[in-house]
C-alpha positions as CSV (number, residue, x, y, z in Angstrom):
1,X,34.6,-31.8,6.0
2,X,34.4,-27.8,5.7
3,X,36.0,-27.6,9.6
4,X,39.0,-30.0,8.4
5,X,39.5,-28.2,5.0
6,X,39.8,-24.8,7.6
7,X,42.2,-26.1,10.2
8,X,44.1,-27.5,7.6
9,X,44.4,-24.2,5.9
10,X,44.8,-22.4,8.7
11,X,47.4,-24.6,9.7
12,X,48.5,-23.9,6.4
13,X,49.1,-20.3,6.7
14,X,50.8,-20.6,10.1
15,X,53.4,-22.3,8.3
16,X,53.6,-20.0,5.5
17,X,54.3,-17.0,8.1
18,X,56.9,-19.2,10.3
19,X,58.7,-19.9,7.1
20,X,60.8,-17.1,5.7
21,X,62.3,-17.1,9.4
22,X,63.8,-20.8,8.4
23,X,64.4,-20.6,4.7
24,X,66.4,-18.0,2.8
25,X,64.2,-16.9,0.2
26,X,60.4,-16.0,0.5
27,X,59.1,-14.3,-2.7
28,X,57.7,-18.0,-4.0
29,X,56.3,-18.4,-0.3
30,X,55.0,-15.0,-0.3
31,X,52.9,-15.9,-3.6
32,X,51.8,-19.6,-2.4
33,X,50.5,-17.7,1.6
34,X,48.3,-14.9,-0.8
35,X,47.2,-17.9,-2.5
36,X,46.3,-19.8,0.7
37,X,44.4,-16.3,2.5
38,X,42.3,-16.3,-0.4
39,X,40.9,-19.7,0.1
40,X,40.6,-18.6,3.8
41,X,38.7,-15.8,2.9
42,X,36.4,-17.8,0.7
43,X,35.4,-20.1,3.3
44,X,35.4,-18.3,6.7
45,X,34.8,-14.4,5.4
46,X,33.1,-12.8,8.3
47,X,34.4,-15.6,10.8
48,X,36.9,-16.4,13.0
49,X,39.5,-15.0,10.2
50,X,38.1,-11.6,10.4
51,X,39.0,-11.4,14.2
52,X,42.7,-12.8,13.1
53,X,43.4,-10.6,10.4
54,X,41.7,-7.8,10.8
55,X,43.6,-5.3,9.1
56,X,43.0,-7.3,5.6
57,X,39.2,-7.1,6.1
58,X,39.5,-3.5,7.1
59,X,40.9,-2.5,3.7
60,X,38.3,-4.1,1.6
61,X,35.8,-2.0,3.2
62,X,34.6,0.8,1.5
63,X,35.6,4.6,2.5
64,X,32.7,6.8,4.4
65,X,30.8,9.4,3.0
66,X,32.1,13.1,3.2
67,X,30.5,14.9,6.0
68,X,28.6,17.4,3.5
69,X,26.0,17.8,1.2
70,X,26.9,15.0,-1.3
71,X,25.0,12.4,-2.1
72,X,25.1,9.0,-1.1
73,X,26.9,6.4,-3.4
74,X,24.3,4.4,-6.2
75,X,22.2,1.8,-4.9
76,X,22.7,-2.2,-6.5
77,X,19.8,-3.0,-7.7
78,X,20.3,-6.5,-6.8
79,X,19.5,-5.6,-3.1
80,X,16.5,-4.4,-3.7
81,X,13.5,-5.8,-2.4
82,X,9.7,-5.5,-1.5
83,X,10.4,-5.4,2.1
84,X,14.1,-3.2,2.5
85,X,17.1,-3.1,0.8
86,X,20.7,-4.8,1.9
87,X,24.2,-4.5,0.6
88,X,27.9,-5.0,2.3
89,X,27.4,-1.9,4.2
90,X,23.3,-1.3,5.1
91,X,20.5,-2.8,6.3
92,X,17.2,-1.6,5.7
93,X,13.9,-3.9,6.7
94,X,10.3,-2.7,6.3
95,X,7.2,-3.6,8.4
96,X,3.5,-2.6,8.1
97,X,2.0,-3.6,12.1
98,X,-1.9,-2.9,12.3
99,X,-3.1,-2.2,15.8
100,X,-5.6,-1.0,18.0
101,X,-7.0,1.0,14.5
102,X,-3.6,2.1,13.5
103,X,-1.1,1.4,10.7
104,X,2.1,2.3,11.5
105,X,5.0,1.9,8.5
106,X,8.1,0.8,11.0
107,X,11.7,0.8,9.3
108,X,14.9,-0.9,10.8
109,X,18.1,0.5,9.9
110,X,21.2,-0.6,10.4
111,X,24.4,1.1,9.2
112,X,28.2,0.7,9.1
113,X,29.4,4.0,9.6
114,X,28.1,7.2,10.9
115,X,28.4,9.1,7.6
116,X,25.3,6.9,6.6
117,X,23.1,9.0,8.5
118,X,22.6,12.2,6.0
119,X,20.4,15.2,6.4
120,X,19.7,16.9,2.9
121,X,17.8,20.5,2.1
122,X,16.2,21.8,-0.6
123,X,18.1,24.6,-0.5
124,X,20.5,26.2,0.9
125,X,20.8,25.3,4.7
126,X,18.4,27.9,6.5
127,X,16.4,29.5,2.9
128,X,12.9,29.0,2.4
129,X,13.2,27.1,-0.3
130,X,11.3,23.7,-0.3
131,X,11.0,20.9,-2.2
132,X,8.8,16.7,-2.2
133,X,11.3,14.5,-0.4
134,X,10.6,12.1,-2.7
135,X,12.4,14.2,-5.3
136,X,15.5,14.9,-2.2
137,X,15.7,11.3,-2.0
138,X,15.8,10.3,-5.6
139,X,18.9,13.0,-5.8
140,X,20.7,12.0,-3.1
141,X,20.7,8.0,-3.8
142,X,18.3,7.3,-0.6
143,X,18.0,4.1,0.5
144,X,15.4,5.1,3.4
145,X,14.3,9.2,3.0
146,X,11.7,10.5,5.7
147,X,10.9,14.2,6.7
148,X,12.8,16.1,9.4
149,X,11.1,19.1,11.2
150,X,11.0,21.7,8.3
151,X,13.1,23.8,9.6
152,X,12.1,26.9,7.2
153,X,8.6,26.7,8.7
154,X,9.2,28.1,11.9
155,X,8.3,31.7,11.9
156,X,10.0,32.6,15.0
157,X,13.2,31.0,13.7
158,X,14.5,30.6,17.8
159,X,16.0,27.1,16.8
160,X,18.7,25.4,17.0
161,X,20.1,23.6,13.9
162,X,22.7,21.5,12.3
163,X,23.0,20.0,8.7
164,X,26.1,17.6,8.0
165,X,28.2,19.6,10.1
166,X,26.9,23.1,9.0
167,X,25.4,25.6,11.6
168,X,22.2,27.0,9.9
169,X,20.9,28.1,13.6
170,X,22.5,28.6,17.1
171,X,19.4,29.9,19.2
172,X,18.0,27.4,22.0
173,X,14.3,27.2,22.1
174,X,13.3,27.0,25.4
175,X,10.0,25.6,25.1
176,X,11.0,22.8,22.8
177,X,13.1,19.3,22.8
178,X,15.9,19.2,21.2
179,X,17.7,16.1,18.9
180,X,22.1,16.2,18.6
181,X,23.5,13.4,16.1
182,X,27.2,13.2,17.0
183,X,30.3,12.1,15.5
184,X,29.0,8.8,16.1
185,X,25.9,8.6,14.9
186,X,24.4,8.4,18.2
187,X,21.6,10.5,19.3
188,X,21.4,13.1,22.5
189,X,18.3,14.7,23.3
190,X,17.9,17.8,25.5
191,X,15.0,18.6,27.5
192,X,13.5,22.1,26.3
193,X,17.1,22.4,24.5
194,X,19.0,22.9,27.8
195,X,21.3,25.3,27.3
196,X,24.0,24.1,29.9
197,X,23.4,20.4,28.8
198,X,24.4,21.7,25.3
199,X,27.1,23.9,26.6
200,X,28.6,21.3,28.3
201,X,28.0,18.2,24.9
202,X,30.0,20.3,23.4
203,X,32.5,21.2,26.2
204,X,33.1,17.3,25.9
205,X,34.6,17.3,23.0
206,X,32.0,16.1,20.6
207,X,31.0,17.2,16.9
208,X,27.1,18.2,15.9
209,X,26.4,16.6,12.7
210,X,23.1,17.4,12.7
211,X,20.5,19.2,15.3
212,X,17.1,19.2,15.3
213,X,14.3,21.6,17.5
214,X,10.9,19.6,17.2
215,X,10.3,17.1,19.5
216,X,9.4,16.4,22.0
217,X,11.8,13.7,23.5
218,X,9.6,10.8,23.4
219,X,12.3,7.9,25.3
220,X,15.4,9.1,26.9
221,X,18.1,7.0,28.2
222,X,16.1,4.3,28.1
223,X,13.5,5.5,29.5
224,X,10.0,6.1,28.4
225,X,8.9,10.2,29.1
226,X,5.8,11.6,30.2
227,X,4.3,13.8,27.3
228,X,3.8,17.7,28.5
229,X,0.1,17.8,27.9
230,X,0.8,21.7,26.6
231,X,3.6,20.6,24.3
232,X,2.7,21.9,20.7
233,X,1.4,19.8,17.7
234,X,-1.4,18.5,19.2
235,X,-0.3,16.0,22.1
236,X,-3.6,14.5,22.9
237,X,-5.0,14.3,19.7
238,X,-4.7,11.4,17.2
239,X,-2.5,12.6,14.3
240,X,-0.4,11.6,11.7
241,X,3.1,11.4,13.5
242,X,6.8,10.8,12.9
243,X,9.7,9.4,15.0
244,X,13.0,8.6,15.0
245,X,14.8,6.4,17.4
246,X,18.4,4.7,18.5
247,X,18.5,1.0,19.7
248,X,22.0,0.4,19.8
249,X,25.2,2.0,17.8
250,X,24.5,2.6,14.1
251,X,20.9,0.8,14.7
252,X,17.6,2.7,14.2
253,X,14.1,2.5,14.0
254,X,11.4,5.1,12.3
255,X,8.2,5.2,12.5
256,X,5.2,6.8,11.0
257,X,1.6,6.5,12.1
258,X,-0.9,7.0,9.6
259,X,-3.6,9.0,10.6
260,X,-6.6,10.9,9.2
261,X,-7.5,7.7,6.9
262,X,-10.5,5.4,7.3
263,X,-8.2,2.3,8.4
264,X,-6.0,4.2,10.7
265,X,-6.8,7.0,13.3
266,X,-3.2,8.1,13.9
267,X,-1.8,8.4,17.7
268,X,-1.6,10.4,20.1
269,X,2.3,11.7,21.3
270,X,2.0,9.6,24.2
271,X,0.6,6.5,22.3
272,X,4.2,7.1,19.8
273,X,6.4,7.5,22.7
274,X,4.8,3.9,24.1
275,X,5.5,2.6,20.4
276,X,8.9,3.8,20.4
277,X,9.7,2.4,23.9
278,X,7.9,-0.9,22.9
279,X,10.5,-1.2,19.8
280,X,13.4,-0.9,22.0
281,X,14.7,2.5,21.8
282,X,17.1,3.6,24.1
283,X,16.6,8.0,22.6
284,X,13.4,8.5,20.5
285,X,12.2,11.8,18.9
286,X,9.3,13.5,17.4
287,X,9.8,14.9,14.1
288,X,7.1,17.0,12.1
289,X,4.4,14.9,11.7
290,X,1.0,16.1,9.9
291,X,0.5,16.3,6.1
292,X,4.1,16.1,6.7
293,X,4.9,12.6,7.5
294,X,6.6,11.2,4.8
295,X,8.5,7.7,4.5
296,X,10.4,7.2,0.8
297,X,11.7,3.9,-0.4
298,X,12.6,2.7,-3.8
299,X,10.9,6.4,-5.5
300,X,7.8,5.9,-4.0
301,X,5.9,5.9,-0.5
302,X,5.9,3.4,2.6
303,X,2.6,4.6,3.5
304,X,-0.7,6.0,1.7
305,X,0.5,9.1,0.2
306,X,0.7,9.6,-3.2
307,X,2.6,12.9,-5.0
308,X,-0.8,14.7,-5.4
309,X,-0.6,15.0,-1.8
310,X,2.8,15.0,-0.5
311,X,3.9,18.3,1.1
312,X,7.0,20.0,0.1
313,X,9.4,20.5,2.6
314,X,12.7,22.2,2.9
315,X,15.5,19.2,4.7
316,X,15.0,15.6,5.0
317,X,16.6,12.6,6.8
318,X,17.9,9.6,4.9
319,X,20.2,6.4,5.0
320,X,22.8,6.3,2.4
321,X,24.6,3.0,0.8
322,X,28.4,3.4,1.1
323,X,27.9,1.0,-1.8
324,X,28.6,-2.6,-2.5
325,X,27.5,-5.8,-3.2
């Protein structure tokens, strides 16, 4: 019956556009064919109907964020649940896997427009001020918050950085990876920050949003790397780590490894990489890992940390609601 009810609509509406060329006066049609695309809209939203009138679905979608240091929009508490969060414009799901004397805390992401993906700091971009991301992430409306590479705790400072748009750093470190998020949302890695790979990003017209020196690369292209047994933070040991990844356009996955815990040894940076690869990453990163590994959702922690132990930090990563129901 619900298939008959829609052709007959639709049929409907074709009539009500064909009309005004046949009758004189349209203002009562006009009225009766809004009446009409709201029944169609009740019945077949996210349908066929989207792909036939796009431009009226279009402008019931909510505007993006400001490429800056705002916040993200209030959370509805009616998407809220144990295991993520979802609303007209996010996807958040949460998974605890236990293997091989690991936990690892996985999140799923997926957004609906690039302005989602926010970097906040504690201060401003490039001071030494820090602060728990749990407290970043309650003041910027997180709906996912992790740890970045805490940028202020490099002593040398030969990094190169972005924060929403804002260059806090422009000096390539040669012996470390380095993450790009572009216009898009879409993540670029360069090998030991390659300076003509970077030269030439940019030469292609794109925008840094954000920039990260950490690493190391952990899948590229696709493709699942070799760890440099000499990289720093520890490669070969088992650790508490941290990564980001890209499976697809505005689609991510993190994951941290607990480590240093009775039920959970932590990985090594090849083991992560595998993990990574294994979840379907096409670019996956290393971020600061450590007492620093830190997953927020809903004000408190995906993982076993507790604020007695969480380290303050000075920038985070987080997902932001453009709001909705």
């Amino acid at each position: 019956m619900k298939k008959i009810a829609t052709l007959l609509l639709a049929l409907a509406l074709l009539m009500s556009l064909a009309l005004p060329f046949l009758l004189p006066s349209g203002a009562l049609l006009e009225e009766k064919r809004d009446e009409l695309m709201d029944q169609l809209w009740q019945q077949e939203e996210g349908g066929w109907l989207t792909w036939l009138l796009p431009t009226a679905r279009a402008q019931s979608a909510p505007p993006p964020l400001p490429i800056d240091f705002s916040p993200g929009r209030e959370l509805n508490p009616a998407g809220l649940s144990d295991t993520g969060y979802l609303d007209d414009s996010i996807e958040l799901r949460l998974e605890t896997i236990k293997d091989d004397g690991v936990v690892l805390r996985v999140a799923y992401v997926n957004i609906s427009h690039p302005s989602q993906l926010r970097t906040a700091t504690a201060g401003k971009p490039g001071s030494s001020r820090v602060a728990l991301v749990s407290s970043m992430a309650k003041k910027h409306n997180a709906v996912l918050a992790i740890s970045a590479n805490y940028m202020s705790n490099d002593p040398v400072k030969t990094s190169f950085e972005y924060r929403m748009g804002e260059r806090v750093r422009n000096r390539p470190n040669r012996t470390k990876d380095l993450l790009i998020i572009d216009e898009n949302g879409d993540f670029h890695l360069f090998i030991k920050s390659d300076e003509q790979q970077i030269q030439a990003f940019e030469e292609e017209g794109h925008t840094i949003i954000n920039a990260f020196t950490f690493g190391p690369a952990l899948v590229k292209e696709g493709e699942l790397l070799a760890i440099d047994r000499n990289y720093g933070y520890n490669p070969l040991g088992k650790e508490p780590r941290l990564a980001i990844g890209q499976t697809a356009p505005l689609t991510y996955v993190i994951v941290l490894a607990e480590g240093r815990r009775r039920n959970s040894d932590g990985l090594t940076l090849q083991a992560m990489a595998q993990v990574m690869y294994d979840l379907g990453c096409l670019e996956a990163f290393n971020l600061d890992g450590g007492n620093s590994a830190t997953m927020v959702f809903d004000g408190g922690y995906y993982h076993n940390k507790t604020k007695a132990n969480e380290r303050a930090q000075s920038d985070m990563i987080y997902f932001a609601s453009l709001g909705g129901e």
